[in-house]
N, C-alpha and C positions, 0 to 999 in steps of 0.2 A: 864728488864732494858731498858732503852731510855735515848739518850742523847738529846732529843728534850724537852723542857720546855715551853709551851704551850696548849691550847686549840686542841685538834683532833677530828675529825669524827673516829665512829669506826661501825662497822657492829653486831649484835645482833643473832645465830641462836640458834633455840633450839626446842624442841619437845613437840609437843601437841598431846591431845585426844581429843575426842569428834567432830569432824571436819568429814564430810561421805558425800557422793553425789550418784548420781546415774541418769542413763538416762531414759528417756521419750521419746517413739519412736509415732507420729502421719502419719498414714498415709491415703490418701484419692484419693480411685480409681474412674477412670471414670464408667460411666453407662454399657458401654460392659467389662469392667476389663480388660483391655486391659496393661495401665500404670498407675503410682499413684502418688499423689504429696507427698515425703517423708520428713518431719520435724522432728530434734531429737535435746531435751532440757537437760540441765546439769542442777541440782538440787542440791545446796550446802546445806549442815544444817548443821549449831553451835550449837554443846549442850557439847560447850569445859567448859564457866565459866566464859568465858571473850568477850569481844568485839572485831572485825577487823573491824578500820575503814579506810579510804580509804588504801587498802590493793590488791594488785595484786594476781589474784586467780592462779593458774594454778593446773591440775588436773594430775596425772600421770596414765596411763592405763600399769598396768603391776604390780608384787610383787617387794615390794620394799625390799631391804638390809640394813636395819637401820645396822647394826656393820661395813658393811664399808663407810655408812654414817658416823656413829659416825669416826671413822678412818680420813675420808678427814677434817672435821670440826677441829679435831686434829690438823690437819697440816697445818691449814690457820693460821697468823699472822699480828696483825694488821698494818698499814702503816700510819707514822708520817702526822701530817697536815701540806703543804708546808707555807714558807712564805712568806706573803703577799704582792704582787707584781710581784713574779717569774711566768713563763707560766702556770704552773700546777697548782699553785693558784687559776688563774685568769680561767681556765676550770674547777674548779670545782664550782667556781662561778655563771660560763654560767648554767652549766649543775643544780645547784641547781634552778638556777630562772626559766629552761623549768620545771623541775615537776614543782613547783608552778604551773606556767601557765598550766598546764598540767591536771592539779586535779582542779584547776577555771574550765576550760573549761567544765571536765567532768561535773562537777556541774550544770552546763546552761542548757549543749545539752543533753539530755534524750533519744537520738537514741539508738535504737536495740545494745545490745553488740555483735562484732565480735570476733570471736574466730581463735587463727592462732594456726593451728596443727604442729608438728615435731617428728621424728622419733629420739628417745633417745636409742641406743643400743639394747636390746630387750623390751625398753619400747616405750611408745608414750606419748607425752603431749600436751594437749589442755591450750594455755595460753587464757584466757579474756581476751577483748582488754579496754584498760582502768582501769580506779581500782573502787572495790566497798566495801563498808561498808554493815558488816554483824556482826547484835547486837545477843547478847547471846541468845539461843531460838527461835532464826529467821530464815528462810531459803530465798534462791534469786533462781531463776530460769533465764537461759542466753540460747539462742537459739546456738546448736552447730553443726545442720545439716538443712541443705535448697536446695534440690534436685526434679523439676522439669520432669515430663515426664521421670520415673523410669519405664523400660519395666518389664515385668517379666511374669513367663507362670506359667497355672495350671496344676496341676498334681491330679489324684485320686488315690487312695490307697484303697483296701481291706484288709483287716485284723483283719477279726472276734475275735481273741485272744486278739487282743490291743484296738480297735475302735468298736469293734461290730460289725454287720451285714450291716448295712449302709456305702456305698463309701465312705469316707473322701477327702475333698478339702487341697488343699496345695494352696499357693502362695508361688514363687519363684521367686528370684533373686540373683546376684552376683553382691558382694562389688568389682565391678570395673568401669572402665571409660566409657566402652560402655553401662553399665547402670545407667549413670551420677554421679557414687559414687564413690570410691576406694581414696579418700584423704587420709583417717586415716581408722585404724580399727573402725569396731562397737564394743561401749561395751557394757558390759550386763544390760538389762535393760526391762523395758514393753513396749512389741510394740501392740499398737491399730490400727485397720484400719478399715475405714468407706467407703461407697458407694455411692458418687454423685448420687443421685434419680432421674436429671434430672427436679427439683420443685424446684429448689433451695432450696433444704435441703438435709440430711443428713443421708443414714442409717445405724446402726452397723453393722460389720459382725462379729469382732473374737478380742479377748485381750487374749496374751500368752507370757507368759516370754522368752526372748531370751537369747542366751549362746554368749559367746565374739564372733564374726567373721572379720574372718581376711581380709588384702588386696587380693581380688582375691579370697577369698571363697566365697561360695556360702550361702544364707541362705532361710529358710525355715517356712512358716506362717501354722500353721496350722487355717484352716475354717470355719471348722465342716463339719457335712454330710452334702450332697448335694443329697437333696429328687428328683431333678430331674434326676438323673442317675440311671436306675436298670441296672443290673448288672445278670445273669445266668449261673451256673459254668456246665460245659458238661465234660465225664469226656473222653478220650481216649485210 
């Protein structure tokens, strides 16, 4: 029921499939391995049926609770459109013509998308800064980590049962500040890393799935063997 007789704005939510994303970890160490330059991309894909076009992305890293989603959406109610001339009128007028202007703009400037992180209870969410359009079957890639002079150390490991007879290489670091990270949790995703040659190019070393890690955990690359390490067990 309303006792208002006119034109209103109303809000729209509802649930979809086919909507998945996932991260892309690049990383590229100096020639002694010392530190690495760390890059990590968000990867949205639509194979919902439908089209988002200029649409505001944000991603939630954490299991989501659709029944007390559906519960709060319950309880929203929509809110009359004021009349025209009163204060709340005339702000939602303002506030209509910045998007406008807001989505021109995107449109022009074609700069790198920013990503701003926040800590949602025991979730975290990466909003896109800006809005993009993603057509049915399409995917969008947005840079969501850019971390310079990342320290981190190696470790060897034997263990014939799991690795074989060859040493194993690790790369190590910890998602924290003192290793220019720790903004948001890493999520799960492929992390690759390459080895400045010193030739201005490029060489592979290791591509391996990563598991979530948290603020202030540690994470760990495996390398492969490392033929220049031998290794001779003695026994006591």
């Amino acid at each position: 029921e309303s006792t208002f007789d006119g034109q209103a704005k109303f809000e729209v939510s509802y649930f979809t499939s086919g909507l998945t994303w996932r991260m892309d970890y690049v990383s590229i160490c100096n020639p002694d391995e010392t530190v690495m330059h760390l890059r990590g991309y968000v990867r949205v894909f639509n194979n919902s049926g439908e089209e988002y076009e200029n649409a505001e992305v944000r991603l939630i890293v954490g299991k989501i609770n659709l029944v007390e989603k559906i519960a709060e959406l319950a309880r929203r109610y929509a809110q009359p459109m004021p009349r025209p001339g009163t204060a709340r009128y005339r702000a939602l007028e303002a506030k209509a013509a910045q998007m406008a202007f807001d989505t021109a703009e995107d449109a022009v400037i074609k700069a790198p998308k920013g990503v701003v992180k926040e800590g949602i209870s025991e979730y975290f969410m990466f909003t896109i800064q800006g809005r993009e359009t993603i057509p049915n079957r399409w995917s969008k890639r947005m840079r969501a980590v850019d971390a310079e002079d990342v320290k981190f150390d190696i470790v060897h490991r034997v263990r014939a049962h799991q690795y074989g007879v060859r040493p194993i290489r690790f790369f190590t670091f910890a998602n924290d500040k003192e290793h220019k990270l720790g903004e948001s949790p890493m999520p799960d995703g492929m992390f690759r890393i390459f080895r400045d040659n010193g030739r201005e190019g490029l060489a592979f070393l290791a591509e391996q799935s990563i598991k979530y890690v948290p603020i202030k955990a540690k994470a760990e690359i495996n390398v492969g063997a490392d033929k220049l390490v031998v290794y001779e067990r003695r026994k006591r």
